[in-house]
N, C-alpha and C positions, 0 to 999 in steps of 0.2 A: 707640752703640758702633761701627756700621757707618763712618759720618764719622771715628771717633775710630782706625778700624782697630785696634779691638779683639774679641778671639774671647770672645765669652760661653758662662761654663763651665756645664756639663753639671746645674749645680745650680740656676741661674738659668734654662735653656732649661727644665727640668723645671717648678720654677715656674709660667712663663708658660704651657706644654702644661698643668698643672692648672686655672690661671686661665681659659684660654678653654673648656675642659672642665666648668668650676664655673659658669657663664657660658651654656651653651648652646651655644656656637660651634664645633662638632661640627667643619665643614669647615675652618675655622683652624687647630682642634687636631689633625687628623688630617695634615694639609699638615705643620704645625712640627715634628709629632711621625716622620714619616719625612726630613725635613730635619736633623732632629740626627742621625739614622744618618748618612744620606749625605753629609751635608756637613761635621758637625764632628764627624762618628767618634766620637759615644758615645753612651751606652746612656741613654736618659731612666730615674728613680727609679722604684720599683715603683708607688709611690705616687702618680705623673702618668701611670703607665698604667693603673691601674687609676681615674682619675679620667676618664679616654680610653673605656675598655671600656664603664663605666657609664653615659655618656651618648650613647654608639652604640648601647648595648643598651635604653635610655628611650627614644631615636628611632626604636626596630624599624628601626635598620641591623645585622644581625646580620652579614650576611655581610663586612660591612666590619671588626663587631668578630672574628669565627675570624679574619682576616688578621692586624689588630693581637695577638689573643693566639697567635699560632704564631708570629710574630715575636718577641714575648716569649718564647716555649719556647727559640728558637733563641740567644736571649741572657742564658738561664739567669736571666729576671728575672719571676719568676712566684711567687705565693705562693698560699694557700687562697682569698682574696677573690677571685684572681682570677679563678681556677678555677671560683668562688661564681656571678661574675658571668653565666658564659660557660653555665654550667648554668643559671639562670636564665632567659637569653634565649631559650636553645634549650628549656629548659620552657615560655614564653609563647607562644614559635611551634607548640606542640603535640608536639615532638621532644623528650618525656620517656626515652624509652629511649635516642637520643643522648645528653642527658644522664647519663645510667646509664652508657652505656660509657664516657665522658669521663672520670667520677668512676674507674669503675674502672682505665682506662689510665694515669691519675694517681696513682692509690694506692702509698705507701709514697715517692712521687718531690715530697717538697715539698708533698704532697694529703697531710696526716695528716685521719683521718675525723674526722668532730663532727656533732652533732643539727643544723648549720645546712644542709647538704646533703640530708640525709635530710627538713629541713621541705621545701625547695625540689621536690627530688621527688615528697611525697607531695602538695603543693598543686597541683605537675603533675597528675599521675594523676587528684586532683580534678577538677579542672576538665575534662579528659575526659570526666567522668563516668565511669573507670576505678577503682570502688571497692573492687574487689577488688583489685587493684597498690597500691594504695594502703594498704590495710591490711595487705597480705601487709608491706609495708615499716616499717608503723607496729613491726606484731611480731617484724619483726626489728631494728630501732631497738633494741628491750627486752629481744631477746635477747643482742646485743651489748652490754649492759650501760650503752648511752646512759637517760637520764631524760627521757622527754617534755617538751618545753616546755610555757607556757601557749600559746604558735605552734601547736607541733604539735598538741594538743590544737581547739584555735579551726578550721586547715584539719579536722583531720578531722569534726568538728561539721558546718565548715559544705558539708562534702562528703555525709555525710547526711543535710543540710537538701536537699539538691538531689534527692535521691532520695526526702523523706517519708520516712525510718529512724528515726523518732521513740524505738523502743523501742534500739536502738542509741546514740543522741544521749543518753538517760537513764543509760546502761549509763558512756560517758564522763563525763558529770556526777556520778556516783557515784564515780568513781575520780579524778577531779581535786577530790573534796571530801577522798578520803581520803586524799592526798597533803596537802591543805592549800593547794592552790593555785585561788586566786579568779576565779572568771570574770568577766569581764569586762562591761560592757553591750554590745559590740561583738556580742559570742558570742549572749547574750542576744536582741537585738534579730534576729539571725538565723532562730534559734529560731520568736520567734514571726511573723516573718514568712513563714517556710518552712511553717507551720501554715496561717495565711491560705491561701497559694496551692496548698496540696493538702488543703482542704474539711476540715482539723480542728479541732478544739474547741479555744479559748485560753479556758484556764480566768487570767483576769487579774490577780485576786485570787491564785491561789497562784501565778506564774509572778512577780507583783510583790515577796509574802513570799519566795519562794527568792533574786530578786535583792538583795534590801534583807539576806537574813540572811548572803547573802556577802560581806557590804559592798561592794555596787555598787548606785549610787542610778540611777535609771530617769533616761535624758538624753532630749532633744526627738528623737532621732531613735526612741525607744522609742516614745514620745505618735505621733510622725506614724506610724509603724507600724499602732497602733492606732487612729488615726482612719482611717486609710487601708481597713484591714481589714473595720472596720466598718461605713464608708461602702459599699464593697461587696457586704458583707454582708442592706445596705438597714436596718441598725441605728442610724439618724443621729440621735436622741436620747443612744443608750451615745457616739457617737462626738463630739457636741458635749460631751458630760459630760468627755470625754478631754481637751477642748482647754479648760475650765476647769480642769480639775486643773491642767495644766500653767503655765497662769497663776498661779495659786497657790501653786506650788512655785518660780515666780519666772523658769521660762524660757525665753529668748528663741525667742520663735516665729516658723517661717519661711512663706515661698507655701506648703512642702509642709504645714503645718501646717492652714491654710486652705483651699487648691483642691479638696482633695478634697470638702469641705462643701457650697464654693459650688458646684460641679459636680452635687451629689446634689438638694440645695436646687432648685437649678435645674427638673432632671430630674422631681422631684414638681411642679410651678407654684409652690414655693414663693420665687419671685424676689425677691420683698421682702428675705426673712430671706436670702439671698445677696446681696443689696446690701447688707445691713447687715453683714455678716464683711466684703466688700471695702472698706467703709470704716472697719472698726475696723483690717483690716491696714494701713491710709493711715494711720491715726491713730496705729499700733503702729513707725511708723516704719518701715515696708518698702511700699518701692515695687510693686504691682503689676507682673507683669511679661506680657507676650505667655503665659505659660501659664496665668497667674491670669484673665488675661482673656479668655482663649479659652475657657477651662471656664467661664464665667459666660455669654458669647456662644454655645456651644455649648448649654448648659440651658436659655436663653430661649427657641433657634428650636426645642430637642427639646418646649418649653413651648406652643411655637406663638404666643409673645410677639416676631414677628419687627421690629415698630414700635421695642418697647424696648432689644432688641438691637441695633438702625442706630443709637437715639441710645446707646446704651453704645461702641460704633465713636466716634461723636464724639467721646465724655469721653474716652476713653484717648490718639484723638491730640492733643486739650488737653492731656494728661500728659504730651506726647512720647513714648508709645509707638504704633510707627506698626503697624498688623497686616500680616500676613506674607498670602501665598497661600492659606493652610489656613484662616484666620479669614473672609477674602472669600469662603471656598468654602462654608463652613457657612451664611453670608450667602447668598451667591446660591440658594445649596440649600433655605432658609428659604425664599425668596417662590417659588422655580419649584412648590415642592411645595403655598403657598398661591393660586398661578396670576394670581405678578404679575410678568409674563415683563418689562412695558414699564421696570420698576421695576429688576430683576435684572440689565439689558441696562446700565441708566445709571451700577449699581455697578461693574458690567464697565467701565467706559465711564472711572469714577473711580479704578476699580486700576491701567488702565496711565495715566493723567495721575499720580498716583505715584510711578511708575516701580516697580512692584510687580510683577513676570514671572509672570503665568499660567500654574500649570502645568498637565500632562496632565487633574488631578481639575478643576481649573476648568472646563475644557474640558468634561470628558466630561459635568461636572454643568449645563452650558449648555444641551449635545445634549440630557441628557434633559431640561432643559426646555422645549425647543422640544417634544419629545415628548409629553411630558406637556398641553403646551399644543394636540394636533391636529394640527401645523405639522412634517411630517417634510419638508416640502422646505424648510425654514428649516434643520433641522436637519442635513442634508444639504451645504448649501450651506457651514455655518460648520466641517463638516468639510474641504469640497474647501477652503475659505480656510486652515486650518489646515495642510494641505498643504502650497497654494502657499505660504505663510509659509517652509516647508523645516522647520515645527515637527514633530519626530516625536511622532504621537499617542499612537502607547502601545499596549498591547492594552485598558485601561482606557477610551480613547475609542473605539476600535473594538466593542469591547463596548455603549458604549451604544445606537450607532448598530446594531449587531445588534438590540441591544432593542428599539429605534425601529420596524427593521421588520418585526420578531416581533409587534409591538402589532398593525400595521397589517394582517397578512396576507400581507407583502409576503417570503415563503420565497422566493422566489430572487434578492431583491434579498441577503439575509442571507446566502446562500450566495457570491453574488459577494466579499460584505464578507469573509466566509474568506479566498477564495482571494486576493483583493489585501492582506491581513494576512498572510499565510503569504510572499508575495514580497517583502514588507517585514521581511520573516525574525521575525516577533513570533509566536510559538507559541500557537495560542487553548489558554485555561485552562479551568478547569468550569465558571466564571460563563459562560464563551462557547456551550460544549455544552448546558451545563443550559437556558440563554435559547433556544435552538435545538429542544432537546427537548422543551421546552412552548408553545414558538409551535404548532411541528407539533399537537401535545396540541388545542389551541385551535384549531386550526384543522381538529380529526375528523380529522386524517390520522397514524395510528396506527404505519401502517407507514415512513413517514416519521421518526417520533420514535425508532423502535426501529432505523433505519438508521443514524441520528444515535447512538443510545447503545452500538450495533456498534464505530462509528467510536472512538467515545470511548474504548472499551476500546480497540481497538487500537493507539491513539496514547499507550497507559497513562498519560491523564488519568485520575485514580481518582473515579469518580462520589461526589457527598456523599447526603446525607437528601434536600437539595432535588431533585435530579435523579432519585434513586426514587421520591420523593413525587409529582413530574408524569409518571411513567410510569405509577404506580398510580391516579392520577387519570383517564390515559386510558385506563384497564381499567375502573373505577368507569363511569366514562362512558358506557362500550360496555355495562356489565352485566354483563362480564365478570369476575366476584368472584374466579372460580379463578384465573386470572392473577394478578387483584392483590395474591391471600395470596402468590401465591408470588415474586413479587418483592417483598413485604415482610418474607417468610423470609430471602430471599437477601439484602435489604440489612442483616438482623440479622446474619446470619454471616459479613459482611463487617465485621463491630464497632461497626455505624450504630446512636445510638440514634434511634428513630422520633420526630418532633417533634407536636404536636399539630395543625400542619396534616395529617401521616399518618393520623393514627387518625383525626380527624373527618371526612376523606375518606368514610372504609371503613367507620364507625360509620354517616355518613349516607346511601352507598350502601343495607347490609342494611336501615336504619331502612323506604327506598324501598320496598327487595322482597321487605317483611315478615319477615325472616327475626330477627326480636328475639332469637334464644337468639345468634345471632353476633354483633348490635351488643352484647348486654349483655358477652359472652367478652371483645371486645376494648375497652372499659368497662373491665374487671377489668384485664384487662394494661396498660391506662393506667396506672391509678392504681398497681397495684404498681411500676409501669415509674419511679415519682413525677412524671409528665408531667399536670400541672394544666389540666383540661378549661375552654376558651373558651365564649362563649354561645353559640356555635355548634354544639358540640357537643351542649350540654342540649337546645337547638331540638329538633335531628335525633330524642335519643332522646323526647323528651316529644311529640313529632310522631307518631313512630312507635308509640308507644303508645298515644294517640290514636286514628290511624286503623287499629292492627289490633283497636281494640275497637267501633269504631262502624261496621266494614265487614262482615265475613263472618263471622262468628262464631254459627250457629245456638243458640238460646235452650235445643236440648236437650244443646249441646256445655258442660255445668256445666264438667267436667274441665277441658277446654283455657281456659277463663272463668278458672278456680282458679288454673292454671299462669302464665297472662299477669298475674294480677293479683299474685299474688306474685312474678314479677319484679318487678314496677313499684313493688312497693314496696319491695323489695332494692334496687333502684337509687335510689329514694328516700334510705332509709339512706344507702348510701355516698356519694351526695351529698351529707347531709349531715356523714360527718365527713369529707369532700374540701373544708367549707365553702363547698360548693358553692349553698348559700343565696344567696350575694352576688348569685349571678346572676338570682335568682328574681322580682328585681322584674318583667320584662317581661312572663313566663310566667306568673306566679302563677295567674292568671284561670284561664289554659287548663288547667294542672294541672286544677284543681275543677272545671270545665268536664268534662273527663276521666271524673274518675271519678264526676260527678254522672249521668252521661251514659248513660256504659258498665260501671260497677262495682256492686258493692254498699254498702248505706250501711257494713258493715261496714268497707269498704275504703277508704269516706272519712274514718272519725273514725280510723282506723288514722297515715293520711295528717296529718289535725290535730293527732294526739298528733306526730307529726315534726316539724311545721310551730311546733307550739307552745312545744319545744324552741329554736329561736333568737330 
């Protein structure tokens, strides 16, 4: 047309601004589309701007799309989509009440209202996590006489999936039956995933009966939900059972269907029966991909099968899939932890012949195994190399190299490591504090860890479990029990639940310095705490009962004989329904030993009646 010296009309320019819009070509469209203002003086269709808005507003170019649509205000070519669109974007940017005034400075002007604005708002607020805005708007949707969509309905479901409002989510399920409007599997499979991740019961059985009676048939994204859930859950029998239904029912299963299996499979040593799902996925027509195969490689070396994970590395790049950073890291992290540095060095050696870019976790997982291997001036050195590289290490590699000389003793080389991490502007986190506050621990210097966790407050890094648990460790240490409750107070009222390296600290403390009515108290507060005691713990208490019956206990003290022997077999008890038996093979001896020793026979067949129970 240009050759032909012809002006192409305003319906054909519109067109082509749709096409490169429909297209993707955002910068084309945007260029042509102020090109036909200024140059051939007219106005593009509604319908090429709004083709224009929507895919500025897909590319989160927002602010390019408010230019484009105020320019449309100014030439009076603007409709409710468009308006649609322009609330939308500014909903995904998080600019929900923007949007609110939008709507409303539009109102009555070409903006007649509909449920389709009202969905977009309240999936705003959603996603906020603003559930109150959100419902305040559902109910006025209903007071202005609009009818919830199956939309509206699904955002607000899945805006109380996010919050655990189960008894709410039911309240909507009940009124979209009594309307007659069917949910969806989409809604569904929300549902019970939002149960998973906030520790509820998915009753499967009726959650399958209410789908199937709405007429919505359970789709593979339902199945991986529930194999997902499961496997989690450490229920990998329910969850394999999951992924034969789904066979059966005929559908197509994908990696998500699979990885979760081989990943748990793995995690127990069961690698065979996870080699056997990656190769029926082969056989099912879906290619293994870099995530299929990283949860399989990841299971092996959590299996300590680190031989058969390098040759699993081989089959996959037979496959053509080459492993990324994070698969070599789990590899390297495999042998440094079985102390085969010469081995982990030549894998390094083969990522970059690759061409595979080591990042900062490779790195840092190198450090500690140089560490791990004795060798902190190896470790050291592949630091100052990482340096001169100009590779920034991260606080992730500075951290290990803290940890490095936290092992060694080496508190003021670890301090230096700070202050040259702080001039590199990387802010230490609580992994860097905590490493700090238990080297000190470890190394009897008390006041040092407590200067350290000073700091940490003040720099409002918030202390976790671990970083109380090495303080109370170094109160345990000194003797010091009073302390240790009371930094175990304080990290309860800061919302920490205690982990079982806490209490078996504090348990094997009192177990030391006799003081049994304390180990057994915090015993009790484990188990209601549901914090499941290691063998560590049983040692401590079955130790300390032990030696306060074979030590000081004069033959006229019956009383205190009475009292001590009835703990020990209350705590027997709840050992056993803690199924705390599991752990008895080691002790067994010492137990009967115990009370052969220092009890009455009374209190040994007491003891067998318990024993005789598992």
């Amino acid at each position: 047309m240009k050759l032909e010296q012809l002006k192409p009309a305003c319906e054909a320019l519109s067109v082509v601004i749709q096409a490169y819009a429909d297209s993707g070509l955002v910068d084309k469209a945007v260029e042509l589309y102020y090109v036909v203002g200024e140059i051939h003086n007219c106005v593009p269709s509604v319908f090429a701007c709004n083709s224009l808005l929507n895919v500025l507003v897909k590319h989160q170019r927002n602010e390019t799309a408010c230019q484009v649509y105020n320019k449309m205000l100014e030439n009076s070519c603007v409709d409710n989509y468009s308006t649609c669109i322009m609330v939308r974007g500014l909903c995904r940017d998080g600019k929900v009440k923007e949007g609110r005034e939008l709507i409303e400075d539009r109102w009555g002007e070409g903006c007649i209202p509909n449920v389709v604005f009202y969905n977009i708002l309240i999936d705003g607020y959603c996603n906020k996590g603003e559930l109150e805005s959100a419902n305040g708007l559902f109910k006025e949707l209903k007071l202005k006489g609009f009818l919830p969509t199956l939309e509206t309905y699904g955002v607000m479901i899945n805006g109380f999936c996010k919050e655990g409002d189960f008894e709410s989510i039911d309240r909507l399920l009940l009124e979209m039956k009594e309307r007659g409007l069917n949910v969806n599997a989409r809604v569904y499979n929300n549902i019970i995933d939002a149960r998973y991740k906030h520790g509820c019961s998915v009753e499967v059985v009726e959650i399958m009966g209410r789908m199937i009676e709405s007429g919505c048939e359970p789709d593979i994204i339902t199945y991986n939900t529930l194999i997902n859930g499961s496997c989690k859950e450490g229920k990998v029998e329910e969850a394999y059972q999951f992924l034969e239904q789904a066979m059966k029912r005929g559908l197509m299963l994908n990696k998500f269907s699979y990885t979760p299996l081989i990943h748990v499979y793995c995690r127990q040593g069961e690698y065979f029966r996870a080699l056997d799902l990656l190769i029926k996925m082969t056989e099912g027509g879906h290619k293994p991909d870099l995530v299929s195969y990283g949860a399989l490689i990841h299971g092996l070396i959590v299996a300590g099968k680190v031989d058969v994970a390098l040759t699993m590395r081989e089959k996959m790049m037979e496959k053509g899939v080459l492993p990324d950073a994070g698969i070599y890291n789990i590899l390297i992290s495999g042998l440094c932890k079985k102390g085969r540095l010469p081995t982990a060095k030549l894998l390094f050696a083969d990522m970059l012949d690759q061409n595979v870019q080591p990042d900062a976790f490779v790195y840092a997982t190198l450090v500690d195994g140089f560490v791990r291997n004795g060798d902190i001036q190896e470790a050291k050195k592949l630091f100052e190399l990482i340096i001169e590289k100009g590779i920034d290490p991260g606080v992730v590699v500075y951290n290990a190299l803290i940890k490095g000389f936290c092992k060694f003793g080496m508190m003021k080389d670890a301090l230096s490591c700070i202050i040259r991490m702080r001039k590199e502007h990387h802010v230490p986190d609580v992994f860097t504090y905590t490493t700090l506050i238990d080297g000190y621990v470890k190394q009897h210097d008390l006041d040092g860890a407590l200067k350290m966790f000073g700091l940490m407050v003040k720099q409002r890094c918030k202390p976790n479990v671990v970083t109380y648990t090495a303080l109370i460790n170094g109160f345990c240490g000194k003797g010091d029990t009073n302390r240790a409750e009371k930094i175990f107070r304080e990290m309860q009222s800061c919302g920490l639940e205690p982990n079982v390296v806490t209490y078996t600290i504090l348990i094997g403390r009192f177990c030391k310095d006799c003081k049994l009515a304390k180990a057994a108290s915090f015993f009790e507060l484990m188990l209601m705490s549901k914090c499941t005691p290691n063998d560590a713990t049983f040692h401590y208490l079955v130790n300390g009962f032990a030696n306060i019956a074979l030590t000081a206990i004069p033959k006229e003290s019956n009383e205190l004989q009475e009292v001590e022997k009835s703990m020990f077999l209350d705590f027997l008890e709840r050992w056993y329904q803690m199924d705390g038996f599991k752990h008895l093979g080691a002790i067994q001896g010492q137990v009967h030993t115990t009370l052969t020793d220092s009890y009455s026979i009374k209190a040994n067949l007491d003891v067998n009646k318990i024993l005789k129970q598992t």
